[in-house]
Biotite code that builds the C-alpha atoms (Angstrom):
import biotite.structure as struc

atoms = struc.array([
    struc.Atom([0.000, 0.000, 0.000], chain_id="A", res_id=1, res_name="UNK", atom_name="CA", element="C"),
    struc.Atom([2.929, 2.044, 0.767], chain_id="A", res_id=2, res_name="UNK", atom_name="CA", element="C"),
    struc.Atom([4.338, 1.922, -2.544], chain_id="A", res_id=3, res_name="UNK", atom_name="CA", element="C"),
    struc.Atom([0.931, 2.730, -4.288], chain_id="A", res_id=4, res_name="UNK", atom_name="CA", element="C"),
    struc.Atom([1.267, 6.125, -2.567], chain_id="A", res_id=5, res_name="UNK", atom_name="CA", element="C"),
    struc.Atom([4.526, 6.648, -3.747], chain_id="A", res_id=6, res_name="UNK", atom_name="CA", element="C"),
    struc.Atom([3.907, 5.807, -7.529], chain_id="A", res_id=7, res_name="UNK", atom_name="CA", element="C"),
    struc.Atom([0.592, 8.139, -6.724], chain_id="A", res_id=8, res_name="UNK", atom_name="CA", element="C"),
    struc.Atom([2.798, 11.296, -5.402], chain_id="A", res_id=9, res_name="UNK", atom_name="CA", element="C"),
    struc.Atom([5.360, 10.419, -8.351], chain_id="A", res_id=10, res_name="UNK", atom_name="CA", element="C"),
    struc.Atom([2.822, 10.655, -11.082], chain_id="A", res_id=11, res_name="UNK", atom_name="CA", element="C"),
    struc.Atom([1.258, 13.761, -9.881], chain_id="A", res_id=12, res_name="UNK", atom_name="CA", element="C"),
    struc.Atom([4.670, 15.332, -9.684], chain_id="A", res_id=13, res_name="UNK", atom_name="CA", element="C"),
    struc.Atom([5.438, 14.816, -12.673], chain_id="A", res_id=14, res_name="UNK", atom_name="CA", element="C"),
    struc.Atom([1.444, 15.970, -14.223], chain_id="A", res_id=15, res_name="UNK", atom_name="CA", element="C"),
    struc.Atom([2.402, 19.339, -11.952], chain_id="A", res_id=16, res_name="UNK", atom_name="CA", element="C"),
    struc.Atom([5.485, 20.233, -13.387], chain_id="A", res_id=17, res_name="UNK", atom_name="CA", element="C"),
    struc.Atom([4.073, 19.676, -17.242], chain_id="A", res_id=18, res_name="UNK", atom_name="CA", element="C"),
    struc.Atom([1.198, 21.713, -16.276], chain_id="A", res_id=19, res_name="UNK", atom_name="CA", element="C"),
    struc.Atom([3.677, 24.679, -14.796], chain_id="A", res_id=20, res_name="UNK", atom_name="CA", element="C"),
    struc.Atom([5.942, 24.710, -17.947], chain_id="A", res_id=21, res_name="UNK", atom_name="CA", element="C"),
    struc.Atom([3.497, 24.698, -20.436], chain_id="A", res_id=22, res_name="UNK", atom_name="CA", element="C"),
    struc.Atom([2.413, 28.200, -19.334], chain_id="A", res_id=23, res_name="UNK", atom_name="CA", element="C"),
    struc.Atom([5.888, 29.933, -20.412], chain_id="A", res_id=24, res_name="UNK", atom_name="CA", element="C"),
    struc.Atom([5.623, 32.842, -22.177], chain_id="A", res_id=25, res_name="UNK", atom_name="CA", element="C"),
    struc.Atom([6.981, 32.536, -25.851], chain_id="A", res_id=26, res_name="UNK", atom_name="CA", element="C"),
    struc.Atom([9.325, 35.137, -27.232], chain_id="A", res_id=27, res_name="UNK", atom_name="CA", element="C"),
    struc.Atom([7.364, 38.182, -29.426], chain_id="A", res_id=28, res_name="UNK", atom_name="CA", element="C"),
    struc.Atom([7.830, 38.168, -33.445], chain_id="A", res_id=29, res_name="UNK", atom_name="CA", element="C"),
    struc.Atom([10.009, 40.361, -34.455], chain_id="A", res_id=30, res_name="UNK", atom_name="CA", element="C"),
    struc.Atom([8.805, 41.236, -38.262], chain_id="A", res_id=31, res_name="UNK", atom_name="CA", element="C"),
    struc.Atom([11.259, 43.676, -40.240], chain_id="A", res_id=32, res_name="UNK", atom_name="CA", element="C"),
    struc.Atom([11.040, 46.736, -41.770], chain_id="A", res_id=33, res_name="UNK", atom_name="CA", element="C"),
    struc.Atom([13.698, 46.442, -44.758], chain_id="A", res_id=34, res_name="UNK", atom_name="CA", element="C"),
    struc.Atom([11.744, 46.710, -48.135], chain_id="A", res_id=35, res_name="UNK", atom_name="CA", element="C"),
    struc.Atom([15.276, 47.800, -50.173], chain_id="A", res_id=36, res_name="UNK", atom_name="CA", element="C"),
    struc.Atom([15.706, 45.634, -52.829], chain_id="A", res_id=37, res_name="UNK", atom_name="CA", element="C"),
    struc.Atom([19.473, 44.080, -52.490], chain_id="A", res_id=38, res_name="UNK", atom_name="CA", element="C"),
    struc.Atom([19.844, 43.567, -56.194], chain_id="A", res_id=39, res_name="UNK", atom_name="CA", element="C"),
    struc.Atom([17.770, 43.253, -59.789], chain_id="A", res_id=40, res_name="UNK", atom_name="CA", element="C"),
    struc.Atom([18.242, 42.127, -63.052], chain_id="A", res_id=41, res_name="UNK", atom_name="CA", element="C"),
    struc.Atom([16.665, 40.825, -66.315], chain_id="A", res_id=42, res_name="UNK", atom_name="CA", element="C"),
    struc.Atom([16.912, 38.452, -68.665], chain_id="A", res_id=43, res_name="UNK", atom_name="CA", element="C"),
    struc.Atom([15.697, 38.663, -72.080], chain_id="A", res_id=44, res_name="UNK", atom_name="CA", element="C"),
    struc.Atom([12.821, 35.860, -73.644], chain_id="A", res_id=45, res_name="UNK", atom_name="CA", element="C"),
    struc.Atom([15.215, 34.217, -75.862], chain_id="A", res_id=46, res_name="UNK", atom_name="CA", element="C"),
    struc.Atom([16.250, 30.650, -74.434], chain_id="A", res_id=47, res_name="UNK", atom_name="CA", element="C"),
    struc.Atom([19.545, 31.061, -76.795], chain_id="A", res_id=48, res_name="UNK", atom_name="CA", element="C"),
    struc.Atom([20.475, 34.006, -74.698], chain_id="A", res_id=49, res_name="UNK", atom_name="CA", element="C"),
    struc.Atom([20.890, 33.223, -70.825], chain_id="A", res_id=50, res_name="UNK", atom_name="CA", element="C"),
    struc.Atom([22.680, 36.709, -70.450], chain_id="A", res_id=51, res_name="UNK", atom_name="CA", element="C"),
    struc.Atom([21.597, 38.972, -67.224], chain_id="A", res_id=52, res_name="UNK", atom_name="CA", element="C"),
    struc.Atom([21.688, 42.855, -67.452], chain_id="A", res_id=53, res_name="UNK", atom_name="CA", element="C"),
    struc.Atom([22.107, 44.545, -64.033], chain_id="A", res_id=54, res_name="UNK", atom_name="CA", element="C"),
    struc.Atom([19.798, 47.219, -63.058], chain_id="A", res_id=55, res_name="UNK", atom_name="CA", element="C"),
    struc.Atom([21.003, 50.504, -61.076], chain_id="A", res_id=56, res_name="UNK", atom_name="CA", element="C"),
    struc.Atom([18.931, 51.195, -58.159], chain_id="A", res_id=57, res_name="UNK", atom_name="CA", element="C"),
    struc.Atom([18.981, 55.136, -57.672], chain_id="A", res_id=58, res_name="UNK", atom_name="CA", element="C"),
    struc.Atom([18.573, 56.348, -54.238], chain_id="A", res_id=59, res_name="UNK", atom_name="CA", element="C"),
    struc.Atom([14.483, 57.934, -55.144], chain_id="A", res_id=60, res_name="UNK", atom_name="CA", element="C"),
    struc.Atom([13.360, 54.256, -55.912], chain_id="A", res_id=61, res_name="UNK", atom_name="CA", element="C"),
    struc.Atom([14.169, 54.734, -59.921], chain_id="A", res_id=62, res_name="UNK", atom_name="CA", element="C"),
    struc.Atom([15.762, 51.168, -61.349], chain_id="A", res_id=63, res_name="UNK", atom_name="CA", element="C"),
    struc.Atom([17.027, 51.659, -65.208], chain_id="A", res_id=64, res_name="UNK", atom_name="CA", element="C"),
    struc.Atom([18.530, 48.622, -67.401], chain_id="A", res_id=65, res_name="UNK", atom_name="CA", element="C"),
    struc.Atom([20.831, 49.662, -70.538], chain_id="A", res_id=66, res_name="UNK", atom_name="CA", element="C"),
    struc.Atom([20.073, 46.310, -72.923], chain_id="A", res_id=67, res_name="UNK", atom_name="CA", element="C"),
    struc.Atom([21.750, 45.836, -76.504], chain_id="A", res_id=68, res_name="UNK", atom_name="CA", element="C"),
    struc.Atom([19.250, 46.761, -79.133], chain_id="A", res_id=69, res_name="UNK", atom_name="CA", element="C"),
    struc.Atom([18.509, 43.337, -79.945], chain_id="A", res_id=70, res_name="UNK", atom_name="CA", element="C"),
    struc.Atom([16.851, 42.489, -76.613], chain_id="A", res_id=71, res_name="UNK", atom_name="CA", element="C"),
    struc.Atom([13.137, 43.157, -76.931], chain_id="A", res_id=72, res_name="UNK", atom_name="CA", element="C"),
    struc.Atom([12.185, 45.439, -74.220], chain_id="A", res_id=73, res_name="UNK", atom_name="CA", element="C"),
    struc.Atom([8.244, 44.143, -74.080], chain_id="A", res_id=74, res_name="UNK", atom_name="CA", element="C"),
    struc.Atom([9.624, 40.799, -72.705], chain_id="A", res_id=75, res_name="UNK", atom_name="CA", element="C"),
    struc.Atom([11.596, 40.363, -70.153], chain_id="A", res_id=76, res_name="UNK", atom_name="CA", element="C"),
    struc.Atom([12.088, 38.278, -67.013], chain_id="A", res_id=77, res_name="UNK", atom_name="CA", element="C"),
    struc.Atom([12.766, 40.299, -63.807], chain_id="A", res_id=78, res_name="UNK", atom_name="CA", element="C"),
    struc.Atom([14.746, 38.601, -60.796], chain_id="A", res_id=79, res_name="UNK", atom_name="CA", element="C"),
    struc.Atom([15.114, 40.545, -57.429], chain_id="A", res_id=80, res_name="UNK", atom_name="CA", element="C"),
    struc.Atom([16.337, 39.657, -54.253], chain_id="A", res_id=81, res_name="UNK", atom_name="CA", element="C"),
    struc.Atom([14.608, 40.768, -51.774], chain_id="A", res_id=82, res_name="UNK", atom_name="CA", element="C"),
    struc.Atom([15.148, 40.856, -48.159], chain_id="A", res_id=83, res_name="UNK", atom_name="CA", element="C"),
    struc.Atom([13.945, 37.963, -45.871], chain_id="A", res_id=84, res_name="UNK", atom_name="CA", element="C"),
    struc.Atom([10.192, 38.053, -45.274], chain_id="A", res_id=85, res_name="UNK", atom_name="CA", element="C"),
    struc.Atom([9.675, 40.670, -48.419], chain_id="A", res_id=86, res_name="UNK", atom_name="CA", element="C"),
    struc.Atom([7.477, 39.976, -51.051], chain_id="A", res_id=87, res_name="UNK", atom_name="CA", element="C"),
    struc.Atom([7.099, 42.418, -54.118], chain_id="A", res_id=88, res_name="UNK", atom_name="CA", element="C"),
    struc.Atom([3.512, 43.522, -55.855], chain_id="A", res_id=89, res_name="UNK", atom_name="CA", element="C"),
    struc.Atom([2.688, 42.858, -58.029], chain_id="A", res_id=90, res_name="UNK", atom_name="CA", element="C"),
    struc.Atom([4.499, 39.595, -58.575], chain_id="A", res_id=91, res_name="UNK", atom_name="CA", element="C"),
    struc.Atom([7.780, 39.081, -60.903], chain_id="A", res_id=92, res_name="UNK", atom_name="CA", element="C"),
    struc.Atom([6.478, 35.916, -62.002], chain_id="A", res_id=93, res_name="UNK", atom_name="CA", element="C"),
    struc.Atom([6.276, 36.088, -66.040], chain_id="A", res_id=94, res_name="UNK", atom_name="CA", element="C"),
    struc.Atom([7.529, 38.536, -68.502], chain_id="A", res_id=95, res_name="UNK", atom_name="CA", element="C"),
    struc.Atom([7.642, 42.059, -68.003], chain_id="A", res_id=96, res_name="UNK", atom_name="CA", element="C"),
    struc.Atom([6.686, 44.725, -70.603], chain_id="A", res_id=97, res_name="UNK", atom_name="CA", element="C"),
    struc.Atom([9.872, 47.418, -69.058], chain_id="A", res_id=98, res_name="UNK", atom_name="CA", element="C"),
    struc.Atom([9.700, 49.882, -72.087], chain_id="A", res_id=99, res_name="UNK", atom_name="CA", element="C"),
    struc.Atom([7.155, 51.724, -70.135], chain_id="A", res_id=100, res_name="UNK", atom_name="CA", element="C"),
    struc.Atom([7.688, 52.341, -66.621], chain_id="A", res_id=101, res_name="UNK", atom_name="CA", element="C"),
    struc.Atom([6.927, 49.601, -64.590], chain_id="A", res_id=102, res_name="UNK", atom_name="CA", element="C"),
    struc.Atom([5.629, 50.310, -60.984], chain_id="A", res_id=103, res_name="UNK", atom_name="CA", element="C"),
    struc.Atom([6.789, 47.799, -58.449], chain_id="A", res_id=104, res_name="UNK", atom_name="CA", element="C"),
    struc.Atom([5.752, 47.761, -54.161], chain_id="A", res_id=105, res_name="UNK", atom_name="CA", element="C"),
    struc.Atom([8.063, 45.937, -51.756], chain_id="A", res_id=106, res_name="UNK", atom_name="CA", element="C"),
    struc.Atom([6.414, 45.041, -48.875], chain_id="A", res_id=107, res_name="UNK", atom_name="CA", element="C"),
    struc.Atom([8.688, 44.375, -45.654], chain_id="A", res_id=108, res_name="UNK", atom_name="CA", element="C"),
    struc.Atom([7.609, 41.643, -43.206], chain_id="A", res_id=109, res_name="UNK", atom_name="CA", element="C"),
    struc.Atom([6.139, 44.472, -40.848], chain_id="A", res_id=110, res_name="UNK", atom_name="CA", element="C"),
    struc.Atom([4.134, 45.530, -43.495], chain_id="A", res_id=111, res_name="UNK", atom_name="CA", element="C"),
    struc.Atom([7.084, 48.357, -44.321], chain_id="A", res_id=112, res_name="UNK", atom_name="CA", element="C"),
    struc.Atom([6.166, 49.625, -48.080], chain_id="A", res_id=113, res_name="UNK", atom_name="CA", element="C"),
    struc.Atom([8.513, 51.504, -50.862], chain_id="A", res_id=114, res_name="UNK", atom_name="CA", element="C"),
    struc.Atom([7.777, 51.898, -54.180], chain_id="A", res_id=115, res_name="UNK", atom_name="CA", element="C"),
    struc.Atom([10.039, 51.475, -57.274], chain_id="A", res_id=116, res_name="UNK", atom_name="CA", element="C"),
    struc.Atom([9.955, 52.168, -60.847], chain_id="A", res_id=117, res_name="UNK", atom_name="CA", element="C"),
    struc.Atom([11.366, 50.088, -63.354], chain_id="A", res_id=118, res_name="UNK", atom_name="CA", element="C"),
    struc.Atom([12.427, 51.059, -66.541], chain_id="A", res_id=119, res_name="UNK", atom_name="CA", element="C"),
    struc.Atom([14.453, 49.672, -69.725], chain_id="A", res_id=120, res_name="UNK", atom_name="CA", element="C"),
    struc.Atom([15.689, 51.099, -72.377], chain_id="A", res_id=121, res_name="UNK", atom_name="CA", element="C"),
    struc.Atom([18.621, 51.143, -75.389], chain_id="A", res_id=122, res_name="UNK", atom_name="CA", element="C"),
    struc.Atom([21.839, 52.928, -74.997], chain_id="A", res_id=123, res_name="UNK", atom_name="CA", element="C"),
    struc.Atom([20.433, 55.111, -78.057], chain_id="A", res_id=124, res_name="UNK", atom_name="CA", element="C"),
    struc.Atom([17.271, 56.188, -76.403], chain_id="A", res_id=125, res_name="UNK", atom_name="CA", element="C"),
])
């Protein structure tokens, strides 16, 4: 009978200090707030031609590309990379039509927003 009790005391021991634990407090979420874009570049339709053309990012959220006159500047594949938890709208999936300006939202984890433009054009123009 003696060691029933035990075992008894044992096992609610151990349900108490599950039951304690379990009501930690978990760290906050820290979301950030960087929406720069690291880098961008493009890559024109043609399979043949796996070149990549570097945009420049100006500091007022303007992003230009110089491409050879042969690239076609209605169709073009954008690539960014962005910082962790940033998505950009609307989405870079698909080609691009960049010989108009092309208006493009980062959104930072927090919810942090900047707008760029996008822009290609010939060394001519």
């Amino acid at each position: 009978m003696k060691n029933f009790k035990v075992i008894t005391y044992i096992i609610l021991m151990i349900t108490f200090s599950f039951s304690f634990s379990s009501c930690e407090k978990h760290d906050d979420i820290h979301y950030h707030s960087d929406c720069n874009i690291v880098s961008i570049m493009v890559r024109a339709n043609s399979p043949e031609d796996g070149t990549t053309y570097d945009g420049v990012i100006s500091e007022n959220g303007n992003i230009t590309f110089e491409l050879p006159a042969k690239v076609k500047l209605s169709e073009l594949y954008v690539t960014a990379n962005l910082p962790v938890a940033a998505f950009a709208y609307p989405s870079l999936t698909g080609a691009k039509d960049l010989s108009t300006p092309f208006k493009l939202t980062i959104v930072a984890g927090d919810g942090t927003q900047k707008e760029y433009t996008l822009v290609a054009k010939h060394p001519n123009n």
